[in-house]
FIKE-998810 format. One record per residue: residue number from 0; chain; z, x, y of N, C-alpha, C in turn. Coordinates in nm, 2 decimals. Example, Ala and Ser with C-alpha at 12.3 -4.5 7.8 and 13.67 -1.06 7.14 Angstrom:
BEGIN
@num->0&cadena->A&n_z->0.78&n_x->1.32&n_y->-0.57&ca_z->0.78&ca_x->1.23&ca_y->-0.45&c_z->0.78&c_x->1.32&c_y->-0.33;
@num->1&cadena->A&n_z->0.71&n_x->1.28&n_y->-0.22&ca_z->0.71&ca_x->1.37&ca_y->-0.11&c_z->0.79&c_x->1.29&c_y->0.00;
This chain:
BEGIN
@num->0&cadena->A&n_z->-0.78&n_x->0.20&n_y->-0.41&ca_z->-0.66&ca_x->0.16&ca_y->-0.34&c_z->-0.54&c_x->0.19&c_y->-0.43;
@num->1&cadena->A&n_z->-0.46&n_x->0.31&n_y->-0.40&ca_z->-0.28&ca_x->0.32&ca_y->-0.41&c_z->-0.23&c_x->0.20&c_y->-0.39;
@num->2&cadena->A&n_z->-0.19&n_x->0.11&n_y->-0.49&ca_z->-0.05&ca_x->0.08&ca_y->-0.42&c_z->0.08&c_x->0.13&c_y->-0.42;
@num->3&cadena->A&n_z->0.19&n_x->0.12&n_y->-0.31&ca_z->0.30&ca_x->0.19&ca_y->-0.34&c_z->0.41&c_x->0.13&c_y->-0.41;
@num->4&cadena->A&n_z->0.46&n_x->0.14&n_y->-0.53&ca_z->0.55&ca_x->0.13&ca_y->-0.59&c_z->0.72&c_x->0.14&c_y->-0.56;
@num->5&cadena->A&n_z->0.71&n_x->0.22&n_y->-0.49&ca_z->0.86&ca_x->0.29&ca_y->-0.45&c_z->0.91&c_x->0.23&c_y->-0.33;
@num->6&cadena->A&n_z->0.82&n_x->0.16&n_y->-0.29&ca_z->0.91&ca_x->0.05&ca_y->-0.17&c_z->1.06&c_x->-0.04&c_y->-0.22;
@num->7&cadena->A&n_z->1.15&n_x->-0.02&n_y->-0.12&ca_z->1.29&ca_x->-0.06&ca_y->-0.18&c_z->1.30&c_x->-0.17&c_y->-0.08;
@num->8&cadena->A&n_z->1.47&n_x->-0.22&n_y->-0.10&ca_z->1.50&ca_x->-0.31&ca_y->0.00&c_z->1.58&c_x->-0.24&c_y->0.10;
@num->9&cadena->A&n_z->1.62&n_x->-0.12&n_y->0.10&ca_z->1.68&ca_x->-0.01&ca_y->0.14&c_z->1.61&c_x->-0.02&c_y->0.32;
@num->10&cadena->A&n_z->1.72&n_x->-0.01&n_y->0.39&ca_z->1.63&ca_x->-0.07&ca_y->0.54&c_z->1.56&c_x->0.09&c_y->0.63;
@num->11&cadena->A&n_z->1.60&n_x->0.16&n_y->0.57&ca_z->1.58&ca_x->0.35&ca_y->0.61&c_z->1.54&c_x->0.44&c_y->0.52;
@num->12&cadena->A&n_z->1.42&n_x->0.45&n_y->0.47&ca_z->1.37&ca_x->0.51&ca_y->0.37&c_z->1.21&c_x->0.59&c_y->0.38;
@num->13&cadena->A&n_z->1.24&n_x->0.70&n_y->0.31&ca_z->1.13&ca_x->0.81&ca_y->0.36&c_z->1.05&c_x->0.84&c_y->0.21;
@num->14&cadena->A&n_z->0.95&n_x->0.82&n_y->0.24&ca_z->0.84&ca_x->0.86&ca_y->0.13&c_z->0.71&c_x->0.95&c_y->0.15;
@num->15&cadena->A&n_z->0.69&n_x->1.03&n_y->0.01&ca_z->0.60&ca_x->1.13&ca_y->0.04&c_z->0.49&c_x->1.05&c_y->-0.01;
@num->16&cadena->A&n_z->0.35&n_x->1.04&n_y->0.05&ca_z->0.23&ca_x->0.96&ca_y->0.04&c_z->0.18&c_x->1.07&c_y->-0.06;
@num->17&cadena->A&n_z->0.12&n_x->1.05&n_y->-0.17&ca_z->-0.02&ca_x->1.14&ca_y->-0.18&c_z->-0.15&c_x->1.07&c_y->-0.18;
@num->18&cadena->A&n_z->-0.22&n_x->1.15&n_y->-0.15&ca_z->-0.33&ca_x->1.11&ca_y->-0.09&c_z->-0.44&c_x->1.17&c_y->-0.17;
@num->19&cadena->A&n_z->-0.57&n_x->1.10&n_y->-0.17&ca_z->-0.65&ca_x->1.15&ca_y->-0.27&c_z->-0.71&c_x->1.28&c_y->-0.26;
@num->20&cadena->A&n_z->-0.70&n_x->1.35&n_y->-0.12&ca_z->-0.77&ca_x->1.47&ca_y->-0.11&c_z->-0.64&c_x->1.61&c_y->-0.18;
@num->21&cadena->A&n_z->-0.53&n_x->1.56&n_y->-0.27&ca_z->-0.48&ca_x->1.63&ca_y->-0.31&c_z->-0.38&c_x->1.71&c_y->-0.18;
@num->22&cadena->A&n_z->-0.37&n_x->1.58&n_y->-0.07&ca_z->-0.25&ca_x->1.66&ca_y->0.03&c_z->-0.19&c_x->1.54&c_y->0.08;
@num->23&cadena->A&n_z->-0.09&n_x->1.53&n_y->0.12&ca_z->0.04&ca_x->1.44&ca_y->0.13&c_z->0.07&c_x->1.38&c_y->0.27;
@num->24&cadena->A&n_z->0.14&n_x->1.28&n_y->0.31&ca_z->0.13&ca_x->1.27&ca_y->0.46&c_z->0.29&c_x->1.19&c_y->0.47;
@num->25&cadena->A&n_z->0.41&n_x->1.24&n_y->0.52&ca_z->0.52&ca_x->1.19&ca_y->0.53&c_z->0.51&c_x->1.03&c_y->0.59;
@num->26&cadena->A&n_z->0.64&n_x->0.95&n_y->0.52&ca_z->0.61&ca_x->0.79&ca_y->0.58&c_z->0.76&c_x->0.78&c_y->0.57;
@num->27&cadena->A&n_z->0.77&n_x->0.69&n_y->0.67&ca_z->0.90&ca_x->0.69&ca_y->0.76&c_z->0.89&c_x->0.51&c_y->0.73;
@num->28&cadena->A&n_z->1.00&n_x->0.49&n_y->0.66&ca_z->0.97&ca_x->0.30&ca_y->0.73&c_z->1.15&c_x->0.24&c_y->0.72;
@num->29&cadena->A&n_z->1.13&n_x->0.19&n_y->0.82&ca_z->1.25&ca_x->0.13&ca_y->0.85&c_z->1.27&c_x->-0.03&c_y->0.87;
@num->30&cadena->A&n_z->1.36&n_x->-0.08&n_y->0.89&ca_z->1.38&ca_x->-0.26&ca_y->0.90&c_z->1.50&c_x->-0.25&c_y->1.03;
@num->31&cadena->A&n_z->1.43&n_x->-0.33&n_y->1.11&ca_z->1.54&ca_x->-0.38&ca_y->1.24&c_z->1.57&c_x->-0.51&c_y->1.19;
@num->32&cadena->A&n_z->1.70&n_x->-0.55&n_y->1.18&ca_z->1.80&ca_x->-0.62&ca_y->1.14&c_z->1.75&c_x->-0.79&c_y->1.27;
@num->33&cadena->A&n_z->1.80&n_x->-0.64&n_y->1.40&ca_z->1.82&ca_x->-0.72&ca_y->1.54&c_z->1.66&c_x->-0.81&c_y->1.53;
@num->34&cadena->A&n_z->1.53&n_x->-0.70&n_y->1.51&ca_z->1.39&ca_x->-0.78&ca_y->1.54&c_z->1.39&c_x->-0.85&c_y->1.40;
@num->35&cadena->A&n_z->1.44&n_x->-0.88&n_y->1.32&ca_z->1.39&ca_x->-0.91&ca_y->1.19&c_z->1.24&c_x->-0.87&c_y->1.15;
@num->36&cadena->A&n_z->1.24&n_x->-0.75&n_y->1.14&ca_z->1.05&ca_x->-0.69&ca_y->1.11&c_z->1.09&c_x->-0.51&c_y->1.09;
@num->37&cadena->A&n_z->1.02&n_x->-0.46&n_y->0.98&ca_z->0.98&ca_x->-0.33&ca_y->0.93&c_z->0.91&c_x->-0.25&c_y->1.05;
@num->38&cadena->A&n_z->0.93&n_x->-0.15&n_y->1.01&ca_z->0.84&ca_x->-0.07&ca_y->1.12&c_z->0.83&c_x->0.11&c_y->1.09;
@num->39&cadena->A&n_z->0.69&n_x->0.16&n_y->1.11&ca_z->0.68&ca_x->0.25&ca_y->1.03&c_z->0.64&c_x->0.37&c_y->1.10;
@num->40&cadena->A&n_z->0.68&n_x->0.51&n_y->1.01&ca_z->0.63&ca_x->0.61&ca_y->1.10&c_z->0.56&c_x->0.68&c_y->1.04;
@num->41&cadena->A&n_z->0.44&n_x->0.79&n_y->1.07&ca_z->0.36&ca_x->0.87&ca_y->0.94&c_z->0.33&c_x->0.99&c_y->1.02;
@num->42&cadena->A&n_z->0.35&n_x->1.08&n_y->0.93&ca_z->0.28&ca_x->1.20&ca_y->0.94&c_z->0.17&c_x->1.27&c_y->0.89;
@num->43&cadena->A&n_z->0.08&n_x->1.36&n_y->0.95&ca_z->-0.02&ca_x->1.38&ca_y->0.83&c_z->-0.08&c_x->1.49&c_y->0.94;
@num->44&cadena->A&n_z->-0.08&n_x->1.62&n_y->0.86&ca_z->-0.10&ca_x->1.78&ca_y->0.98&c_z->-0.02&c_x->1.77&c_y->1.09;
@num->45&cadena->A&n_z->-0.13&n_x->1.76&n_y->1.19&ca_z->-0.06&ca_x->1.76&ca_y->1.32&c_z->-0.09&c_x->1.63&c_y->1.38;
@num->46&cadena->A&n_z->-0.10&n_x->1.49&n_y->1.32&ca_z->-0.08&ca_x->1.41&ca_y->1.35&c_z->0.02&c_x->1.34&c_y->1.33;
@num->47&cadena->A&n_z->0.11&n_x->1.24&n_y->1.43&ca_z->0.22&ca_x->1.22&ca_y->1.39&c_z->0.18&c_x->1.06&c_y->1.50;
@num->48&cadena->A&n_z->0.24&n_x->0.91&n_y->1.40&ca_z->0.26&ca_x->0.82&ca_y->1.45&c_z->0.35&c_x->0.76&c_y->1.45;
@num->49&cadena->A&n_z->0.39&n_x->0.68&n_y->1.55&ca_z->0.56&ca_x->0.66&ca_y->1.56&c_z->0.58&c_x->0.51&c_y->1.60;
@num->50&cadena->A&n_z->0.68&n_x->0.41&n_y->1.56&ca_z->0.69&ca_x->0.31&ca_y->1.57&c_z->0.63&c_x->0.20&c_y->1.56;
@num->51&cadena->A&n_z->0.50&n_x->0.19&n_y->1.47&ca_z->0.40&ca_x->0.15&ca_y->1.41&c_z->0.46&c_x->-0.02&c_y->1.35;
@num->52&cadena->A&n_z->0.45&n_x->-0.12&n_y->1.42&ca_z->0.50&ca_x->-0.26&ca_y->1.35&c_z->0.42&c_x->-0.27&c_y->1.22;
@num->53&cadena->A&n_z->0.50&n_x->-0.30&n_y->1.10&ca_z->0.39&ca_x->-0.33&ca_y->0.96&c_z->0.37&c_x->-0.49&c_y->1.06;
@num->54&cadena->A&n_z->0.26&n_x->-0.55&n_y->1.02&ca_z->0.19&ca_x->-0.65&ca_y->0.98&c_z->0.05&c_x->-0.67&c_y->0.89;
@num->55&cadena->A&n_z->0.05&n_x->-0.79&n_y->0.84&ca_z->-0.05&ca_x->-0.79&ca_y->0.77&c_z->-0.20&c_x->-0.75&c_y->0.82;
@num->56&cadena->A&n_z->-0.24&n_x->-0.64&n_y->0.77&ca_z->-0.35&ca_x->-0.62&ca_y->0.84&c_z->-0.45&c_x->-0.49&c_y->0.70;
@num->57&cadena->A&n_z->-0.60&n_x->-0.53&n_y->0.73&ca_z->-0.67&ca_x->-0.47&ca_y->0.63&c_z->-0.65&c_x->-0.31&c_y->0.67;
@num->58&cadena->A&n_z->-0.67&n_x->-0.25&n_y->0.75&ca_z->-0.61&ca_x->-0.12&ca_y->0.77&c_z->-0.52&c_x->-0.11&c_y->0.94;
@num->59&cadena->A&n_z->-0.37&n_x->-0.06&n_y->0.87&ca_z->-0.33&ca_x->-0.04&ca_y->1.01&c_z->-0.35&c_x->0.06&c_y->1.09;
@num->60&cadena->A&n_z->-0.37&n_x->0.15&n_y->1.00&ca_z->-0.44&ca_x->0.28&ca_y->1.08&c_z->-0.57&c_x->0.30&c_y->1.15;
@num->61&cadena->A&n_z->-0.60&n_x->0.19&n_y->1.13&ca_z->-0.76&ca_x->0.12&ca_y->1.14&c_z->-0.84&c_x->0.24&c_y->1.36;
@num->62&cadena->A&n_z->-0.71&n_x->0.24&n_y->1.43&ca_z->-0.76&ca_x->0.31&ca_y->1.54&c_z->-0.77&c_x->0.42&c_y->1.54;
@num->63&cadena->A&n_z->-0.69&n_x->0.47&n_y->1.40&ca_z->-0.68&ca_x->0.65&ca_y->1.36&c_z->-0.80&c_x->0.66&c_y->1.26;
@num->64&cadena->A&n_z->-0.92&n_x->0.66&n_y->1.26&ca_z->-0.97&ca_x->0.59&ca_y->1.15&c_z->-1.11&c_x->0.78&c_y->1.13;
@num->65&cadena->A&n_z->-1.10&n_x->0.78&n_y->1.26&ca_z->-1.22&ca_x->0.90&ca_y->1.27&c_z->-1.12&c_x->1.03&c_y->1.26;
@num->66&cadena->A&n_z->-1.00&n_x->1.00&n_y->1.25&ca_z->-0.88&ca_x->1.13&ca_y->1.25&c_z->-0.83&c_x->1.14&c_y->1.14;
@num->67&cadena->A&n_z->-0.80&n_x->1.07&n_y->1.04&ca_z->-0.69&ca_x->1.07&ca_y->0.93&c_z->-0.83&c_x->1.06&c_y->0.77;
@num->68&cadena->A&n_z->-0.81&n_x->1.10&n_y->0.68&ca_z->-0.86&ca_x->1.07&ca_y->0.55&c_z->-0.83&c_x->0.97&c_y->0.47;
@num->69&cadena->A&n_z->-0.78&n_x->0.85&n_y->0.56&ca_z->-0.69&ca_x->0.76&ca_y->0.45&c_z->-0.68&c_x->0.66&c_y->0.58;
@num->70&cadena->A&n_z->-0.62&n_x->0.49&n_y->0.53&ca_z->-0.61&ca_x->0.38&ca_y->0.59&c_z->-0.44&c_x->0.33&c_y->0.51;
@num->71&cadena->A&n_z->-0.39&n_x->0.24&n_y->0.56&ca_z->-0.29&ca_x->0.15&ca_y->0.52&c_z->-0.33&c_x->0.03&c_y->0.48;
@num->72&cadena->A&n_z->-0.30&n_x->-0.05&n_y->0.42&ca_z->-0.28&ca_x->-0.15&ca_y->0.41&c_z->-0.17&c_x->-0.26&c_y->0.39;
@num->73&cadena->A&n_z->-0.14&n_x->-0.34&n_y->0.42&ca_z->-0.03&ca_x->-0.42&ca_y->0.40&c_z->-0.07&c_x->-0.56&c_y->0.37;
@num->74&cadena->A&n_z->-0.05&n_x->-0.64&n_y->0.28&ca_z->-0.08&ca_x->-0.75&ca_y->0.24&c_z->-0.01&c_x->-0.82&c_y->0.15;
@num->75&cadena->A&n_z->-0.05&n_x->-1.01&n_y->0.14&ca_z->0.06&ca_x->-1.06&ca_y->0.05&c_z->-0.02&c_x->-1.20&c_y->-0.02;
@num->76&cadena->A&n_z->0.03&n_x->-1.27&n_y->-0.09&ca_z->-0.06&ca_x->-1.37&ca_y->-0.13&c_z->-0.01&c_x->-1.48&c_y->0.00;
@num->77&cadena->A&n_z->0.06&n_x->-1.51&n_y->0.08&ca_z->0.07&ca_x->-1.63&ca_y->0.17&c_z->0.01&c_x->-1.54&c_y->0.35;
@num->78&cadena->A&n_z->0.07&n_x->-1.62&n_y->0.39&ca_z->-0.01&ca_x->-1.60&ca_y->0.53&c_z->0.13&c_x->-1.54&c_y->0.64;
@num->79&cadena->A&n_z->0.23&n_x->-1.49&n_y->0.60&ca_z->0.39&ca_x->-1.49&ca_y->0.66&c_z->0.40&c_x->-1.38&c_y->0.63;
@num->80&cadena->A&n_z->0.44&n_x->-1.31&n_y->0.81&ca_z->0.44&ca_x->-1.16&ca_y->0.85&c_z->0.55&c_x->-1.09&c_y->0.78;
@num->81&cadena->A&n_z->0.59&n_x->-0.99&n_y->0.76&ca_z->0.73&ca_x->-0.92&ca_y->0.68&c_z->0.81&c_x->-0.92&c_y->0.75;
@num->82&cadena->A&n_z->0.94&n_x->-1.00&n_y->0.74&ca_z->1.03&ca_x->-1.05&ca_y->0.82&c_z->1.19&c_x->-1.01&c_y->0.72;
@num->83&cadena->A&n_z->1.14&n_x->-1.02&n_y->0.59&ca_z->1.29&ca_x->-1.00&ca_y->0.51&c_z->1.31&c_x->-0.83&c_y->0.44;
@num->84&cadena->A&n_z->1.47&n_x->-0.80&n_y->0.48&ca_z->1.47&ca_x->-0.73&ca_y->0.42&c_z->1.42&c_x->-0.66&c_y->0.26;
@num->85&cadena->A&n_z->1.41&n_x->-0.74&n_y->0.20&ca_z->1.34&ca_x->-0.75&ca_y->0.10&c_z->1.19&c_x->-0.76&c_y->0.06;
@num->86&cadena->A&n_z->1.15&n_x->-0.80&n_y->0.14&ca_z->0.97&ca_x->-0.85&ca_y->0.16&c_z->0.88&c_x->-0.74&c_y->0.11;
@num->87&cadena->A&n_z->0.94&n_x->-0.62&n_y->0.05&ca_z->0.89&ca_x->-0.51&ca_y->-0.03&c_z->0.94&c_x->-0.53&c_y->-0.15;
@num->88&cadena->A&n_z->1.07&n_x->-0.53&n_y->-0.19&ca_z->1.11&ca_x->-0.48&ca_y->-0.34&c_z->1.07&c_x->-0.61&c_y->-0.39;
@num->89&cadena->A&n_z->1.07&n_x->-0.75&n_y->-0.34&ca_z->1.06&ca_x->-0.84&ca_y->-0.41&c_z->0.87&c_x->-0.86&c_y->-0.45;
@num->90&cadena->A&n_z->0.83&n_x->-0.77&n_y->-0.39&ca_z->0.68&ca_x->-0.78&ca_y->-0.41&c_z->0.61&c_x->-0.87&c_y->-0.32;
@num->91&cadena->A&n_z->0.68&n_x->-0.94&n_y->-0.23&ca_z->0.60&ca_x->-1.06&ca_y->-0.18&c_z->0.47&c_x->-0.99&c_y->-0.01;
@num->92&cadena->A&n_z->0.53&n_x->-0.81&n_y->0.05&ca_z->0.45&ca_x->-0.80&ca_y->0.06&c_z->0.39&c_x->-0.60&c_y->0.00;
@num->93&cadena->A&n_z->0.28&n_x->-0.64&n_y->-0.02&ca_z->0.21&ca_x->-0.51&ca_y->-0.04&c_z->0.18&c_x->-0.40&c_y->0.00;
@num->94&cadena->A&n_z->0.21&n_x->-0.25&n_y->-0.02&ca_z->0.17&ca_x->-0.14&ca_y->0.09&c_z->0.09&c_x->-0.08&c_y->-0.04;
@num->95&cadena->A&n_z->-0.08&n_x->-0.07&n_y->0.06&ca_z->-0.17&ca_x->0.04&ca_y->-0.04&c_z->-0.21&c_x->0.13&c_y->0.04;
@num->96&cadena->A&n_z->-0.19&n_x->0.26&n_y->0.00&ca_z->-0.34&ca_x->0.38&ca_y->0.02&c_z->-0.47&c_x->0.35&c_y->0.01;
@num->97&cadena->A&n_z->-0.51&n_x->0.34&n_y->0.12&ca_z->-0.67&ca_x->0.34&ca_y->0.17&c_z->-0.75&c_x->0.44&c_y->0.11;
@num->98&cadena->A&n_z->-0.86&n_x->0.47&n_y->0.03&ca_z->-0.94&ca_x->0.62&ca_y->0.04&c_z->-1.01&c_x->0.65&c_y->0.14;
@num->99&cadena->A&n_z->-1.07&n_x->0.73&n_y->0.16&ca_z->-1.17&ca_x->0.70&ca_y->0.26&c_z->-1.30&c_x->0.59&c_y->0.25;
@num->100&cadena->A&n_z->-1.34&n_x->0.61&n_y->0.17&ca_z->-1.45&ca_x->0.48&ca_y->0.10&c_z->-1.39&c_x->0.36&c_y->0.11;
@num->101&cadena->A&n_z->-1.32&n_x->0.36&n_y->0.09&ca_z->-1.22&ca_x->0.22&ca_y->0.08&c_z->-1.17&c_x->0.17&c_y->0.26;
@num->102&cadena->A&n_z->-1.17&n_x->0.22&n_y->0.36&ca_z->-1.17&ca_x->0.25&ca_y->0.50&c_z->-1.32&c_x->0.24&c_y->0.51;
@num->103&cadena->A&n_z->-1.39&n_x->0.30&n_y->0.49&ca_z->-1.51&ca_x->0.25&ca_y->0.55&c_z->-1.59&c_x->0.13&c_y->0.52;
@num->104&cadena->A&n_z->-1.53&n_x->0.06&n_y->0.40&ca_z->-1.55&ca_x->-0.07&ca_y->0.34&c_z->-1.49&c_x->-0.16&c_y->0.44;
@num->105&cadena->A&n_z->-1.35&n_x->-0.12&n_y->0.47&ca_z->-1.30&ca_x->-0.23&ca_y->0.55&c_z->-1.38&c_x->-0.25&c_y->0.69;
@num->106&cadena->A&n_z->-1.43&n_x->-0.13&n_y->0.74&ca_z->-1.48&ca_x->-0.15&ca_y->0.88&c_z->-1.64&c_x->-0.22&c_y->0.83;
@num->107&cadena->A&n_z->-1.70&n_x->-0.18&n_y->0.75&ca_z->-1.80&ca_x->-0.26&ca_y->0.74&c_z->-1.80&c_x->-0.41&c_y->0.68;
@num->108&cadena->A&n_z->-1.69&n_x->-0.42&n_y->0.62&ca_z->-1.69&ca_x->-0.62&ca_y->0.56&c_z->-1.58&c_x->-0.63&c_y->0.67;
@num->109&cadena->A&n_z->-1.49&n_x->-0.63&n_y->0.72&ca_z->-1.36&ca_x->-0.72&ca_y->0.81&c_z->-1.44&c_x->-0.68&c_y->0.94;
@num->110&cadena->A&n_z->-1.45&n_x->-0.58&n_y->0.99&ca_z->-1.48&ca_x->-0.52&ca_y->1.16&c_z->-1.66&c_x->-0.55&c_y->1.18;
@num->111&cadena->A&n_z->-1.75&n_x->-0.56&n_y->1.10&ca_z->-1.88&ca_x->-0.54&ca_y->1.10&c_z->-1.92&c_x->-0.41&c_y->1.15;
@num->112&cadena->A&n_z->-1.89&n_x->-0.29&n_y->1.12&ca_z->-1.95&ca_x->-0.16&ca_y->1.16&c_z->-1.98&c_x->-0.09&c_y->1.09;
């Protein structure tokens, strides 16, 4: 598991993922003021997903799972969805790169498959 470092409090910010197969996948993440909540967008080949709510979840990519080489994660030590602008730079919530092993872990201990 990546975690990502370069998350700001910055509410419109674009990051290049790398990914373990040595190829990259554009990330889009932004913060609505109005929803109070982050929300994200990724690229990767010719897959492209768009308006993606972060919540806490063991992979959110979890439905792209037979399509993409890689999973998301987002997580925190309390139980409280990402609501502050801040809720990245202050560390309180977490964004990691999935490997693939690490994805098929999740489906087998959280999902049972």
């Amino acid at each position: 598991m990546d975690i990502i470092t370069t998350l700001t409090d910055y509410p419109n910010q674009r990051h290049t993922l790398g990914l373990q197969n040595n190829e990259s996948a554009d990330f889009h993440l932004r913060f609505s003021g109005r929803e109070r909540s982050w929300y994200y967008d990724i690229k990767y080949k010719d897959i492209e997903i768009n308006s993606s709510k972060v919540v806490l979840t063991p992979n959110s990519l979890r439905q792209f799972k037979n399509q993409l080489p890689f999973g998301i994660t987002f997580y925190t030590d309390g139980f409280v969805e990402p609501f502050k602008l801040d809720d990245f730079s202050s560390g309180r919530i977490i964004m990691a790169i999935l490997n693939p092993e690490e994805v098929k872990q999740v489906e087998e201990e959280v999902y049972n498959r």
